[in-house]
Backbone as CSV, one residue per row, in Angstrom:
resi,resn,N_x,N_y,N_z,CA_x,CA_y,CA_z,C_x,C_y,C_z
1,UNK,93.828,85.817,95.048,94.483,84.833,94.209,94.553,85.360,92.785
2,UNK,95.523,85.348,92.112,95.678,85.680,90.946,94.880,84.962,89.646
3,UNK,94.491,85.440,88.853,94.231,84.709,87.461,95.142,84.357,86.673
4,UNK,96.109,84.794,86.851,97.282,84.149,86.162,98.532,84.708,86.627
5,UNK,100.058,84.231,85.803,100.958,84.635,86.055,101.275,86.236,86.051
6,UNK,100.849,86.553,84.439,101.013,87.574,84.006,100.399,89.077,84.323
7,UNK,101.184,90.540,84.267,100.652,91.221,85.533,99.445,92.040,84.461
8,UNK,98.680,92.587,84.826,97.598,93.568,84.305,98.245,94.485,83.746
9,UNK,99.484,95.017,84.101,100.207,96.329,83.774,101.408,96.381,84.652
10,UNK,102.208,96.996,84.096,103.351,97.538,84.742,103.533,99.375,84.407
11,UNK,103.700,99.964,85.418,104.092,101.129,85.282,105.650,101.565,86.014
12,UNK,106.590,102.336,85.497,107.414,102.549,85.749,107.487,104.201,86.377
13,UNK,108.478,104.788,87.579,108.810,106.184,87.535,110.248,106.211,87.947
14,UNK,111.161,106.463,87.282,112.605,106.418,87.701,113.340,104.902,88.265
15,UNK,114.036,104.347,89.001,113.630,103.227,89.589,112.643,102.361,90.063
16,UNK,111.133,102.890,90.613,110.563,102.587,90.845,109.359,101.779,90.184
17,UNK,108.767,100.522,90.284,107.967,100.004,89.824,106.798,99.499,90.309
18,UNK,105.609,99.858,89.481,104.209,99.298,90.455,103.904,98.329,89.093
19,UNK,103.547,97.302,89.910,103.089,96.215,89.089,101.461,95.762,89.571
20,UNK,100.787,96.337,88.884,99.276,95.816,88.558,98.822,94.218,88.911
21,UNK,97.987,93.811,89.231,97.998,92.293,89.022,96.427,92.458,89.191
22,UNK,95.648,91.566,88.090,94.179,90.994,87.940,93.979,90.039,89.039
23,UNK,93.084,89.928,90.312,93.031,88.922,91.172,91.129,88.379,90.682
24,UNK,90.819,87.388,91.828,89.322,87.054,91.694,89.073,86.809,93.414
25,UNK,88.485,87.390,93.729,87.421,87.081,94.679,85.811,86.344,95.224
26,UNK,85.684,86.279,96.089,84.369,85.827,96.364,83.493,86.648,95.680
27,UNK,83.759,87.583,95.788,82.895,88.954,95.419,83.217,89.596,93.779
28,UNK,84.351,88.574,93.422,84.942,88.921,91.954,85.834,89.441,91.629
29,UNK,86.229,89.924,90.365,87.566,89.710,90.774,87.561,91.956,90.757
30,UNK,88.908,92.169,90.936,89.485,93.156,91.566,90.995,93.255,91.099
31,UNK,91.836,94.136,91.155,93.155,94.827,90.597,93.979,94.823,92.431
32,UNK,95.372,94.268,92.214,96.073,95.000,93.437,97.547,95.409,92.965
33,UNK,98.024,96.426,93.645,99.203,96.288,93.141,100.483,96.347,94.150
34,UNK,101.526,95.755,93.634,103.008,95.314,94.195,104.027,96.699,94.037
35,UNK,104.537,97.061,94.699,105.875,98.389,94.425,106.987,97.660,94.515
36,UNK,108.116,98.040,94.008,109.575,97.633,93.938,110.514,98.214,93.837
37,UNK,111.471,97.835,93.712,112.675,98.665,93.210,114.038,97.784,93.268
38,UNK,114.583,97.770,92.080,115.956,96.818,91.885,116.781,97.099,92.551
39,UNK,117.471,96.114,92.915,119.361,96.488,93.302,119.900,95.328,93.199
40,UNK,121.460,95.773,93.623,122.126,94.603,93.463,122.894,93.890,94.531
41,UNK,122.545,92.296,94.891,122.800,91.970,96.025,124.557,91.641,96.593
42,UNK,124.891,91.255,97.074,126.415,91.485,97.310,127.102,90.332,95.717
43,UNK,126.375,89.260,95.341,126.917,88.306,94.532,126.796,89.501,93.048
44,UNK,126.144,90.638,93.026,126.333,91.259,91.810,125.132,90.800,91.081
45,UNK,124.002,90.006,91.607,122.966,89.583,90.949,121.417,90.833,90.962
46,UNK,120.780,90.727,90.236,119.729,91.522,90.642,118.848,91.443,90.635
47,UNK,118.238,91.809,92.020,117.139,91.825,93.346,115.755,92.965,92.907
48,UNK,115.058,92.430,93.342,113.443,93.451,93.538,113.455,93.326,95.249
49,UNK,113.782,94.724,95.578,113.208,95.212,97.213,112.231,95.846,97.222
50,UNK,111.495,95.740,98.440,110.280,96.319,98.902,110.211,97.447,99.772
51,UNK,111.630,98.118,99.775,111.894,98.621,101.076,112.318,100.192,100.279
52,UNK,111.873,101.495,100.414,112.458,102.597,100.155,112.964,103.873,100.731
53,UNK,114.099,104.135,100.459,114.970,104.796,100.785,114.393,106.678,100.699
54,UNK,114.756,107.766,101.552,114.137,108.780,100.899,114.023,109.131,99.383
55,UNK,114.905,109.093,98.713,115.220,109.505,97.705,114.248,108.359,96.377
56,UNK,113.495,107.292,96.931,112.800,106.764,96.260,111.255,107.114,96.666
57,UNK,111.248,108.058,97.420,109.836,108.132,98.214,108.559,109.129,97.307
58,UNK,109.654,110.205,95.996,108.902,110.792,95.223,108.591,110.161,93.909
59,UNK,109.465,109.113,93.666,108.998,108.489,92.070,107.837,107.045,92.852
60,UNK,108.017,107.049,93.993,106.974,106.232,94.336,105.773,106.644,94.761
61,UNK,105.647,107.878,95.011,104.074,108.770,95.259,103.934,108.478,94.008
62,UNK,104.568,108.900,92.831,104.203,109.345,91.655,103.708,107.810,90.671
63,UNK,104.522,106.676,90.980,104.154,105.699,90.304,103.028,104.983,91.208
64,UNK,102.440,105.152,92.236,101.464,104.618,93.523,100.316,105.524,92.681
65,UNK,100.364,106.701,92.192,99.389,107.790,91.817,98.710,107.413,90.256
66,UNK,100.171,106.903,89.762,99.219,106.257,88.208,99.029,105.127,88.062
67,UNK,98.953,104.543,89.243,98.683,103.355,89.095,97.246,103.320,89.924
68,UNK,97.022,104.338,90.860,95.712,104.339,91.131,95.073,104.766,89.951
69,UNK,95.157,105.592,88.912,94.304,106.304,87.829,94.361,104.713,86.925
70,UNK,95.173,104.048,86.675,95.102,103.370,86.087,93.942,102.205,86.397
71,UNK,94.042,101.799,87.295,93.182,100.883,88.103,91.822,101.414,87.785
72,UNK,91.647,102.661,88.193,90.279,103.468,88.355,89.593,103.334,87.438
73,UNK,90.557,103.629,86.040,89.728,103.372,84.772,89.945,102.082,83.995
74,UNK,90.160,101.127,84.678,90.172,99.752,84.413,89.526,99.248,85.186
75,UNK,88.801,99.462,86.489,87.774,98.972,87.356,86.969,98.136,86.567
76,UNK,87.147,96.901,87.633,86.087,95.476,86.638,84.937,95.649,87.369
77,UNK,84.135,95.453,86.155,82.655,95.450,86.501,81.910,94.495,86.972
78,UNK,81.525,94.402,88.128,80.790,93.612,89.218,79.571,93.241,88.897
């Protein structure tokens, strides 16, 4: 469950986006994060998908990768 709306961080790599989010647990709270990527749906409006294509598969290693370092050294203390 989240602590709030707002995300811990956002990191960006080309299209791709990992979004951070502060949660709380039984056990306390903890970091998870969401991947994305925009487009645009047939009305011309624009969408966050979850779904990637090859050509999104290297800015998403790469934004999945600093967003683990990020986390790592933001680890909440238990």
């Amino acid at each position: 469950m989240a602590t709030n709306n707002k995300p811990a961080n956002t990191l960006r790599c080309g299209n791709i986006k990992a979004t951070i989010w502060q949660n709380v647990s039984e056990k306390g709270p903890f970091f998870s994060t969401t991947f994305s990527r925009p487009f645009k749906d047939h009305s011309g409006a624009w969408r966050n998908g979850t779904s990637f294509g090859l050509n999104d598969l290297e800015a998403l290693l790469t934004v999945a990768r600093d967003a683990k370092e990020w986390m790592a050294a933001h680890a909440l203390k238990r």
